[in-house]
C-alpha beads as a LAMMPS data file, in Angstrom:
LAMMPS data file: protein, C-alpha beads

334 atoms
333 bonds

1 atom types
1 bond types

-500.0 500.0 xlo xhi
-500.0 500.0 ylo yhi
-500.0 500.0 zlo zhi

Masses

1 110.0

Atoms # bond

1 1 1 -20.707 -6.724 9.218
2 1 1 -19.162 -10.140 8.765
3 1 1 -17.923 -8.941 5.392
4 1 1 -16.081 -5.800 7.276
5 1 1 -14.881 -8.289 10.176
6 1 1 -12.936 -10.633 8.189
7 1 1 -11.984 -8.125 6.051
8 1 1 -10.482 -6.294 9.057
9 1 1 -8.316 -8.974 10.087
10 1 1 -7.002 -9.795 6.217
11 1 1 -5.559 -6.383 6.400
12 1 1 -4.646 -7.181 10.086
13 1 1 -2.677 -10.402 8.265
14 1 1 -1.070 -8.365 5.416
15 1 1 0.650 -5.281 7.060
16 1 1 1.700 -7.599 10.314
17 1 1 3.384 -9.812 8.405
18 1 1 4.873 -6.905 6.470
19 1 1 5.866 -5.866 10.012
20 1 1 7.463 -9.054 11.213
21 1 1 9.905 -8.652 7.517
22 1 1 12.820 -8.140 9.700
23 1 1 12.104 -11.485 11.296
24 1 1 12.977 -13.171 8.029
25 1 1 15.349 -11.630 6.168
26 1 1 17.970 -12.253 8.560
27 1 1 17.732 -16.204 8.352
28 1 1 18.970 -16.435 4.443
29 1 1 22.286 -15.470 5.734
30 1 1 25.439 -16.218 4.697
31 1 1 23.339 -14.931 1.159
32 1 1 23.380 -10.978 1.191
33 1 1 21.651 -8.464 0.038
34 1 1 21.900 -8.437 -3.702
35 1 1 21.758 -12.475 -3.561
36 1 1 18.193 -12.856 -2.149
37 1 1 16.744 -9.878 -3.677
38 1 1 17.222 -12.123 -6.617
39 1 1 15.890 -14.781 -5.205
40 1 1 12.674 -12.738 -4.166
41 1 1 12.363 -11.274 -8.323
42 1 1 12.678 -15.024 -9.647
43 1 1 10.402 -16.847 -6.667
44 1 1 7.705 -14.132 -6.390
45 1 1 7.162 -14.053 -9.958
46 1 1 6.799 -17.804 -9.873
47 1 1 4.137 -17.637 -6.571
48 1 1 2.028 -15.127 -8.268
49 1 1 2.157 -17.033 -11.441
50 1 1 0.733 -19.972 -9.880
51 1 1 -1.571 -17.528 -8.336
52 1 1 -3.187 -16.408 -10.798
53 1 1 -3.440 -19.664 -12.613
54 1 1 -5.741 -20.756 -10.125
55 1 1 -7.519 -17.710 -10.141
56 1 1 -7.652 -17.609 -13.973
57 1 1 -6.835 -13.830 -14.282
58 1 1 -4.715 -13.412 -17.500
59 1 1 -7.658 -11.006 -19.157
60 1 1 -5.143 -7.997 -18.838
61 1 1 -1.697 -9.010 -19.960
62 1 1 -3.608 -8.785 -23.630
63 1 1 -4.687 -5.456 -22.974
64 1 1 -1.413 -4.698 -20.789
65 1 1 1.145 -5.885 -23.897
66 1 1 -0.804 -3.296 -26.555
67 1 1 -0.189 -0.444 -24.664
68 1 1 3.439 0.548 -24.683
69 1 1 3.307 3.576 -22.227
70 1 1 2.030 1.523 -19.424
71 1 1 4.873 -1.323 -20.180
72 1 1 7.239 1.451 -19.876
73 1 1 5.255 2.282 -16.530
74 1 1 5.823 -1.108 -15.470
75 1 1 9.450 -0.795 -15.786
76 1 1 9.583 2.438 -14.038
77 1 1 7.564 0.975 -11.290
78 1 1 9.978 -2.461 -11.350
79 1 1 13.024 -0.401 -11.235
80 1 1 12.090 1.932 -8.146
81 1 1 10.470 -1.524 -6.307
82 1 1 14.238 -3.593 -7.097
83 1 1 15.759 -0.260 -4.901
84 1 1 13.119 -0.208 -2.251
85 1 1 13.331 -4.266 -1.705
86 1 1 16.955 -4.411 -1.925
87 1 1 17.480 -1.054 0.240
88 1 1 15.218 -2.667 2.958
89 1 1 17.080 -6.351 3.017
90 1 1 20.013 -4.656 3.357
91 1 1 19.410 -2.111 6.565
92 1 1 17.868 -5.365 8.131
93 1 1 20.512 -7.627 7.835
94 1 1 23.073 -4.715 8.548
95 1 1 21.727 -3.431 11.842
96 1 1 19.058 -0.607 11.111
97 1 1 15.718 -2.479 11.416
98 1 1 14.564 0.848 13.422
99 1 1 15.718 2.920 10.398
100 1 1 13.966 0.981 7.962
101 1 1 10.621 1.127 10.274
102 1 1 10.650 5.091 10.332
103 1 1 10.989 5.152 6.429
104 1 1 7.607 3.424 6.755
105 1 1 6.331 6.330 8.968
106 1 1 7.813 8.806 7.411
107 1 1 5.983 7.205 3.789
108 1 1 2.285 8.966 4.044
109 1 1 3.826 12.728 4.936
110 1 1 6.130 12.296 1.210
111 1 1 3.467 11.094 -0.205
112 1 1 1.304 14.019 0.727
113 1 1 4.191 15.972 -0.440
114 1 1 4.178 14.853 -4.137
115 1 1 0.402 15.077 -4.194
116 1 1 0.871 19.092 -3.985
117 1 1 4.090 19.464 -5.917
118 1 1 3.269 16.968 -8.440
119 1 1 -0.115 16.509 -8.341
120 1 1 -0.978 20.344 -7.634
121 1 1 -3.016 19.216 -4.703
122 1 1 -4.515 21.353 -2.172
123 1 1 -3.693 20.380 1.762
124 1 1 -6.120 21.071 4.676
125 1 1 -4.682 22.820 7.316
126 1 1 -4.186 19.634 9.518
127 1 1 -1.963 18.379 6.555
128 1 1 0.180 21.255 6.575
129 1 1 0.647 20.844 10.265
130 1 1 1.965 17.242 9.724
131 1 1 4.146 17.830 6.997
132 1 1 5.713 20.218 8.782
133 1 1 6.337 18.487 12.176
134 1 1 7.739 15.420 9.901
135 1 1 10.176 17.942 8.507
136 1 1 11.261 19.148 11.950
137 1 1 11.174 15.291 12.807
138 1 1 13.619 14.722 9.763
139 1 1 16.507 17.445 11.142
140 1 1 15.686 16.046 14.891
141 1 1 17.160 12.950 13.400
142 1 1 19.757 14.049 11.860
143 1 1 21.082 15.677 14.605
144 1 1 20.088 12.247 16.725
145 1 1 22.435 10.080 14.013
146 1 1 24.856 12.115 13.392
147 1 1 24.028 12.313 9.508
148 1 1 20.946 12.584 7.524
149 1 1 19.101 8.990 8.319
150 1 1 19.554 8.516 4.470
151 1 1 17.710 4.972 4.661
152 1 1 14.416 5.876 5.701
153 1 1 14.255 8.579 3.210
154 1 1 15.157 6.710 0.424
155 1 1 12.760 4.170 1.682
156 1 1 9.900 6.222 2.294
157 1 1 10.524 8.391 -1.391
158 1 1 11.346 4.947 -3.223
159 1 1 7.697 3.961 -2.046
160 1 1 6.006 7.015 -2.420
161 1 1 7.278 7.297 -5.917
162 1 1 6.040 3.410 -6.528
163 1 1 2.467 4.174 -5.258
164 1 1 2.480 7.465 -7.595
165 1 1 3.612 5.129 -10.885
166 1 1 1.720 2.314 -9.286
167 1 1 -1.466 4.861 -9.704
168 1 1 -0.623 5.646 -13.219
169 1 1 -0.284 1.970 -14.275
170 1 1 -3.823 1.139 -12.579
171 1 1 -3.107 -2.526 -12.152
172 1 1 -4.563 -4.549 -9.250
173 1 1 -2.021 -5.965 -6.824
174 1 1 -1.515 -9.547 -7.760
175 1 1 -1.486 -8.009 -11.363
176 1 1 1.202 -5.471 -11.124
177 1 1 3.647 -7.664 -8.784
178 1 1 3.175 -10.427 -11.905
179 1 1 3.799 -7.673 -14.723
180 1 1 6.808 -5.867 -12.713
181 1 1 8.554 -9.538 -11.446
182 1 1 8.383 -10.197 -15.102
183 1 1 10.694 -7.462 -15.938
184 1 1 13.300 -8.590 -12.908
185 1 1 13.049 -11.916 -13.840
186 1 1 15.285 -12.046 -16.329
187 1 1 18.040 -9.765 -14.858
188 1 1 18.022 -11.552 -11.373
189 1 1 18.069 -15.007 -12.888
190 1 1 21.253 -13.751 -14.925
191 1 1 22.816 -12.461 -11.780
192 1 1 22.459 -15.891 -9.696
193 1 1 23.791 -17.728 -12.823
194 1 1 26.544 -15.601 -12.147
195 1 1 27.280 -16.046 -8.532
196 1 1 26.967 -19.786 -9.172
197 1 1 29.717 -19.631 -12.039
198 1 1 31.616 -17.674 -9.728
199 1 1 30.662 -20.243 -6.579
200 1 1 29.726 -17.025 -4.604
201 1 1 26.438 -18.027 -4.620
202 1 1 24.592 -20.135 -1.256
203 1 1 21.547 -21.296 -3.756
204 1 1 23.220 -24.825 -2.780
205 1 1 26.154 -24.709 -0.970
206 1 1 24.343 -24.155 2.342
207 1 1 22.246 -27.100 3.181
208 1 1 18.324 -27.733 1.849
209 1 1 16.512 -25.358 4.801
210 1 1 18.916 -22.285 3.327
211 1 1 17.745 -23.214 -0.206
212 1 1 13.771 -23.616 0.568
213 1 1 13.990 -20.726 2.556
214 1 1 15.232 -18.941 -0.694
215 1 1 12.493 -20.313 -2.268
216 1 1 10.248 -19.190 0.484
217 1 1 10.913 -15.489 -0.606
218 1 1 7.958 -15.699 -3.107
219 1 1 5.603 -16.764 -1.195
220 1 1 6.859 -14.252 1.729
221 1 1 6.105 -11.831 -1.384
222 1 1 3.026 -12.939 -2.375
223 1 1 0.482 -13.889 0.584
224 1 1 0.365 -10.508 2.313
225 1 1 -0.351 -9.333 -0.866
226 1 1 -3.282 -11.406 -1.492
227 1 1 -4.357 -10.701 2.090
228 1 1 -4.391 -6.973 1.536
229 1 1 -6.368 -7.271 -1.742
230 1 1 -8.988 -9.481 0.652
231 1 1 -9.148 -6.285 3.106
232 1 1 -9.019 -3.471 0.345
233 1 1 -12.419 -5.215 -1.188
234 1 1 -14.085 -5.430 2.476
235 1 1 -13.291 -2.370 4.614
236 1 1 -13.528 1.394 4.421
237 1 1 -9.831 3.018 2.954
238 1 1 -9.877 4.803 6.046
239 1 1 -9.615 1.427 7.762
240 1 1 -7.166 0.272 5.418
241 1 1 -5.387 3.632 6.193
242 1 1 -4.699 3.142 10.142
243 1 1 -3.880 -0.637 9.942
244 1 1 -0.754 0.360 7.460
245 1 1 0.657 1.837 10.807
246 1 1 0.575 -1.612 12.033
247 1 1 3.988 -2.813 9.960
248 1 1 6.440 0.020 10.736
249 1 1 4.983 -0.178 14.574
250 1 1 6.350 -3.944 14.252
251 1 1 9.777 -3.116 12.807
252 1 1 10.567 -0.336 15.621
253 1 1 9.065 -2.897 18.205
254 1 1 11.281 -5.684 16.845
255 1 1 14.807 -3.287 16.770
256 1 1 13.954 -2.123 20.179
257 1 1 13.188 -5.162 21.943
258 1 1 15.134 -7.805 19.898
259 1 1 17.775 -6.627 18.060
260 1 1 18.557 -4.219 20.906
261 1 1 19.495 -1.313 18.447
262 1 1 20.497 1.742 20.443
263 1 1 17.810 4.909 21.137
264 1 1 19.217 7.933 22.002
265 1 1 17.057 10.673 23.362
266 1 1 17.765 12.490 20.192
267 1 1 16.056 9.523 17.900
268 1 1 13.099 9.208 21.046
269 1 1 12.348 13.058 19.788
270 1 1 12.359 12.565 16.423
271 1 1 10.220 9.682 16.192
272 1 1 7.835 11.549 18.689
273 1 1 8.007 14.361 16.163
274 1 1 7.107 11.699 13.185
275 1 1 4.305 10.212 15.242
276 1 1 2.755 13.635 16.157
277 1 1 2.597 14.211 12.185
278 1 1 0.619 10.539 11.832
279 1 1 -1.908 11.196 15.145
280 1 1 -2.568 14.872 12.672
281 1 1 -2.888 13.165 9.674
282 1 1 -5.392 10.195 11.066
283 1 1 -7.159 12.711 12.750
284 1 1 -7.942 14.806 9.906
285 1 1 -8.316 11.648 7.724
286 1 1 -11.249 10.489 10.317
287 1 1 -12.870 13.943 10.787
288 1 1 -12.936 14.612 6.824
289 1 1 -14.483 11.144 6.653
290 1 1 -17.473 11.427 9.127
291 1 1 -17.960 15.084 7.934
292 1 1 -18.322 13.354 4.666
293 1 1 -20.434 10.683 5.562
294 1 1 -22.750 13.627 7.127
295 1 1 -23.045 15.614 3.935
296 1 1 -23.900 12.142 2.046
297 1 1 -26.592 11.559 4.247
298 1 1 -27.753 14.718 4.088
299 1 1 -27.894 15.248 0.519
300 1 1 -29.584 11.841 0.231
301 1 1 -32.109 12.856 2.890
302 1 1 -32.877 16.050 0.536
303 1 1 -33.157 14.512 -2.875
304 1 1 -35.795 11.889 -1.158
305 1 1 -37.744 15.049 0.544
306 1 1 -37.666 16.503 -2.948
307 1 1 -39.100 13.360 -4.550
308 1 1 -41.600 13.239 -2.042
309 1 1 -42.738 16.596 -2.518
310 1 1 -42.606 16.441 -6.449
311 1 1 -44.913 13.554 -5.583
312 1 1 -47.409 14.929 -3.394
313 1 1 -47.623 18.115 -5.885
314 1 1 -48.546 15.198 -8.813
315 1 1 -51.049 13.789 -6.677
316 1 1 -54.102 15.904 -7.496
317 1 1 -53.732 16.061 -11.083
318 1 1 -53.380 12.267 -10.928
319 1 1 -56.675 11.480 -8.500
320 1 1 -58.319 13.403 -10.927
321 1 1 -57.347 11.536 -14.428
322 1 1 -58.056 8.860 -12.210
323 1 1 -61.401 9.490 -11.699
324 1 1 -62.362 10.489 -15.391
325 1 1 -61.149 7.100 -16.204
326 1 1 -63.281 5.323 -14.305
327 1 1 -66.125 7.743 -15.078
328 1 1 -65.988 6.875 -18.968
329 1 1 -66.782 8.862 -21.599
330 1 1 -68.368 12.053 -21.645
331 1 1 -71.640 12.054 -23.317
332 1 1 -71.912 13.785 -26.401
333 1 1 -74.692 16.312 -27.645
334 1 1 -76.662 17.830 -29.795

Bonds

1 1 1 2
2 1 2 3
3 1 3 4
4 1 4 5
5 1 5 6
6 1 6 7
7 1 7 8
8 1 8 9
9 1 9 10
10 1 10 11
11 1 11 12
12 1 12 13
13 1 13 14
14 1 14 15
15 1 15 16
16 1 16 17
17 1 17 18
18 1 18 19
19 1 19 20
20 1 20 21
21 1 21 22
22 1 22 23
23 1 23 24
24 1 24 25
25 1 25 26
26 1 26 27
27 1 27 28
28 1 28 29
29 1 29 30
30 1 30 31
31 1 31 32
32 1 32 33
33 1 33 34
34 1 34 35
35 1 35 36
36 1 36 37
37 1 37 38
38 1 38 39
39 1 39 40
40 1 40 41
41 1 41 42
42 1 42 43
43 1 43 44
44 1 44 45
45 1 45 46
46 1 46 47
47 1 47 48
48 1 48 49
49 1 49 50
50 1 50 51
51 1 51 52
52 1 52 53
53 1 53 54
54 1 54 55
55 1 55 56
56 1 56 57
57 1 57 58
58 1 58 59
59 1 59 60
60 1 60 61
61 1 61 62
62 1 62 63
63 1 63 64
64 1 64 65
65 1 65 66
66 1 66 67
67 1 67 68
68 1 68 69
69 1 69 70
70 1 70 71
71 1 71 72
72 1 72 73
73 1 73 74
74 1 74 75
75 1 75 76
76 1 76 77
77 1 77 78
78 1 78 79
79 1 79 80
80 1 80 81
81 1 81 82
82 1 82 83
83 1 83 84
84 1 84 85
85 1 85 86
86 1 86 87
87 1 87 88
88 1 88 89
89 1 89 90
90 1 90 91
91 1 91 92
92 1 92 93
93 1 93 94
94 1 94 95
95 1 95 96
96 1 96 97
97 1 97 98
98 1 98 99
99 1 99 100
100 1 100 101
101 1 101 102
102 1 102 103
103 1 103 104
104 1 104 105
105 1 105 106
106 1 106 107
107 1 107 108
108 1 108 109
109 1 109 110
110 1 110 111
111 1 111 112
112 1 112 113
113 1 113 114
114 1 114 115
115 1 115 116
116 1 116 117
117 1 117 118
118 1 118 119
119 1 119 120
120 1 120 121
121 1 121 122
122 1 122 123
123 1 123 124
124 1 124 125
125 1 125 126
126 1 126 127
127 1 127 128
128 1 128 129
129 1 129 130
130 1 130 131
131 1 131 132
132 1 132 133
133 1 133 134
134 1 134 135
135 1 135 136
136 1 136 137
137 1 137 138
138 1 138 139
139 1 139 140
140 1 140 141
141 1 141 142
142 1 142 143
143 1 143 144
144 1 144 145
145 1 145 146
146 1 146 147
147 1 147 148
148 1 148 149
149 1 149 150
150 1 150 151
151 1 151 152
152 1 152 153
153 1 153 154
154 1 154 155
155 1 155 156
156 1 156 157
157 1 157 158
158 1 158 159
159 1 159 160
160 1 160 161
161 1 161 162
162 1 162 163
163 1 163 164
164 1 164 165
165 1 165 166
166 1 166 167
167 1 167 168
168 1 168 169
169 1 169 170
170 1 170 171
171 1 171 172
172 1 172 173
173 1 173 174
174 1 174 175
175 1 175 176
176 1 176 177
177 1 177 178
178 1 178 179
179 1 179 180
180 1 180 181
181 1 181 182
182 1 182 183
183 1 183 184
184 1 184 185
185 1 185 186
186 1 186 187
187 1 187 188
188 1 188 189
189 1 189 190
190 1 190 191
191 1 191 192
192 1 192 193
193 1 193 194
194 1 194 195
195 1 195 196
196 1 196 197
197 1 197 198
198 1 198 199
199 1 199 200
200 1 200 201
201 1 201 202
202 1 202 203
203 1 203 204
204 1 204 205
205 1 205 206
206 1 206 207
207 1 207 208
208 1 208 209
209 1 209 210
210 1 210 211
211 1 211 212
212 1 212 213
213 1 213 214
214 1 214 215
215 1 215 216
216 1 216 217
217 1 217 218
218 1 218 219
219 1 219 220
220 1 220 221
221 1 221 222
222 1 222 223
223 1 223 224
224 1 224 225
225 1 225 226
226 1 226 227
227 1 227 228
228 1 228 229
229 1 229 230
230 1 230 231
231 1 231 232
232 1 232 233
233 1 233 234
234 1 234 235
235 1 235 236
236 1 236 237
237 1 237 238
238 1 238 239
239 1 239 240
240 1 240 241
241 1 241 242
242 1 242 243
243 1 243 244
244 1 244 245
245 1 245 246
246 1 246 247
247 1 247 248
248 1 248 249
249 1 249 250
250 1 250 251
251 1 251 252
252 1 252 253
253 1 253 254
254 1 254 255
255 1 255 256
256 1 256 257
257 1 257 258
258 1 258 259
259 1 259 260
260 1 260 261
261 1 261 262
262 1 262 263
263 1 263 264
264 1 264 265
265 1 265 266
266 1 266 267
267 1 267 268
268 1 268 269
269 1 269 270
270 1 270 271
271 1 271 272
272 1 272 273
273 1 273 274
274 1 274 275
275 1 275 276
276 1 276 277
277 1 277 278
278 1 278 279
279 1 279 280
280 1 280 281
281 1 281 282
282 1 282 283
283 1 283 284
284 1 284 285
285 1 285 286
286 1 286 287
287 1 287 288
288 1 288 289
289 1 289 290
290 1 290 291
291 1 291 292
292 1 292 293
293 1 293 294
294 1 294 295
295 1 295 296
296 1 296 297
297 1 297 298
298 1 298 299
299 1 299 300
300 1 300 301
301 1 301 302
302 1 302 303
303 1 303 304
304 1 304 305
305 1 305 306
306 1 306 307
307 1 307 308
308 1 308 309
309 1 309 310
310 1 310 311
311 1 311 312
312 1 312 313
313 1 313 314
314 1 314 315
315 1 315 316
316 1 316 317
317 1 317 318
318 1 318 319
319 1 319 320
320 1 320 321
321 1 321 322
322 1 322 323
323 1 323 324
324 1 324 325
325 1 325 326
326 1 326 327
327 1 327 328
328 1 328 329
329 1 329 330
330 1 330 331
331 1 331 332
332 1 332 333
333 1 333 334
C-alpha cells in the first residue's frame, strides 16, 4: 500500500509539472522558439547523461548500437519528438497555451485511432462512442476558431505517432530520451554555434539567470521523467492512465485564469465535446479493468478447486500405499 501511495504521488509529480510547462517556457524570452528547443536537445541529453551515470545503466547502448533498425527507430522517434517540443514552445510563448492543452486531450482518442488503422485493433463499443464525439469535438472547434485548431492536432498526432515508434523501439524512459537527445545533439549544438556567429543568439547576451535558466531546460526535461518511471513501477496503468489528464487540465487552467486567453462559447462546446470522449474512455478503461480483475479471480478460484479435488480423488490410493508401507512385507509361502 505504501508502495502504491508514493507511487501515486510520483506520477502526481511527473504529469503536474508537465502541466505547469507553460509556466516556464515563457521566462527564456527574448530566446524563441527554435533557440531553446536547442537548448532543451543539448541540456537534456547532458541531465540524463549524468543520470544514468549515477544509476550505472549503460547495459543497452551495446545491445542498442548492433541493431540498426532500432537506431533508425530512434531517429524516427527523435525527429517526430524535435516537432512536438518545438511545436509546443512555440504556441506557449505565442498565445495558445489553451490550444496546446487540448492537443493533450485530444492525444488518447488518435491514439486509439492508429491502434485500429494501424494496428488492426478491435474497439469496444464505448471506444467507438469517444472517438466519435472527439471528431464532432474537432469540427465544433473549427467552427469555434475560425480554422482547423491545427496546433492541437499536430500535437496530439506528433505524440501519438512518438508513443507508437516509442513502442517499437522498447526502450525505458530515461533510456530512450538519452538515445534520441543523442541524435539532436549534434544538430542543435550546430544551430546555437550559429546564432552565436551570427550574435542572434541570448546564450550570453542576456544576463546569468537567462543563461542558467537555459541550462535549466534539461533538468525541466529530465525529472518528470524520472518521476513517471517511479509511478509506472508502483501503480496500476489504469492509475497511470487518469493522472495523464492531470497536465492538459493544468495548461487549460493556466490559459484561462492567467494568461486570460479568450473562450468563446463555440471553444466551451468543443472542449465539452473532447471531455465527454475522455469521461467514455475512463469509464470503459475502469469497467474493462474490474471485469478483468473478476475473471482473474475467478479463474484462480477454479484452478485451486480443481487442485483440491485432484487431491482429494489421490487421497485413497495414497492412505492405502501408506498403510502397506508401514505394514512391511507380505509374507511369503509355500
Amino acid at each position: 500500500m505504501n508502495e502504491q501511495r508514493s507511487g501515486f504521488w510520483f506520477g502526481f509529480a511527473a504529469y503536474g509539472m508537465w502541466g505547469l510547462f507553460p509556466l516556464y517556457w515563457p521566462l527564456l524570452e527574448p530566446a524563441g522558439a527554435a533557440e531553446i528547443l536547442a537548448h532543451r536537445m543539448v541540456w537534456s541529453l547532458a541531465a540524463v547523461t549524468a543520470i544514468l551515470l549515477v544509476l550505472r545503466r549503460w547495459a543497452w547502448v551495446r545491445e542498442l548500437v548492433r541493431q540498426p533498425k532500432r537506431l533508425g527507430l530512434v531517429a524516427l522517434a527523435a525527429t517526430v519528438i524535435s516537432v512536438n517540443w518545438g511545436l509546443y514552445i512555440w504556441g506557449v510563448n505565442s498565445g495558445h497555451v489553451v490550444e496546446t492543452s487540448l492537443g493533450y486531450f485530444i492525444n488518447p482518442l488518435v491514439t486509439i485511432a492508429f491502434g485500429v488503422l494501424l494496428l488492426r485493433e478491435r474497439l469496444r463499443p464505448a471506444q467507438w462512442a469517444a472517438v466519435g464525439t472527439g471528431a464532432a469535438a474537432v469540427v465544433v472547434l473549427t467552427v469555434g476558431y475560425g480554422r482547423l485548431p491545427w496546433i492541437a492536432l499536430t500535437l496530439a498526432f506528433s505524440f501519438a505517432v512518438y508513443g507508437l515508434v516509442k513502442k517499437k523501439v522498447d526502450l525505458g524512459g530515461l533510456e530512450s530520451l538519452a538515445a534520441e537527445t543523442a541524435i539532436q545533439f549534434l544538430p542543435a549544438l550546430g544551430f546555437l554555434l550559429l546564432l552565436s556567429s551570427r550574435g542572434s543568439g541570448t546564450f550570453t547576451t542576456e544576463g546569468t539567470g537567462h543563461t542558467l535558466l537555459l541550462v535549466l531546460c534539461g533538468l525541466v526535461t529530465a525529472i518528470p521523467l524520472v518521476c513517471f518511471g517511479m509511478a509506472a513501477v508502483r501503480v496500476p496503468l489504469t492509475t497511470i492512465g487518469l493522472l495523464q489528464y492531470l497536465a492538459p487540465m493544468f495548461q487549460f487552467l493556466l490559459g484561462i485564469l492567467l494568461f486570460h486567453e479568450a473562450m468563446p462559447p463555440e471553444r466551451w462546446a468543443g472542449f465539452a465535446l473532447v471531455w465527454l470522449a475522455l469521461a467514455l474512455l475512463t469509464w470503459d478503461a475502469l469497467r474493462t479493468g474490474r471485469r478483468s480483475r473478476a475473471a482473474l479471480r475467478t479463474a484462480r478460484a477454479e484452478a485451486a478447486a480443481a487442485e483440491a479435488e485432484a487431491a482429494a480423488a489421490l487421497l485413497p490410493d495414497a492412505t492405502a500405499a501408506e498403510a502397506r508401507a508401514e505394514a512391511g512385507p507380505a509374507p511369503r509361502t509355500g
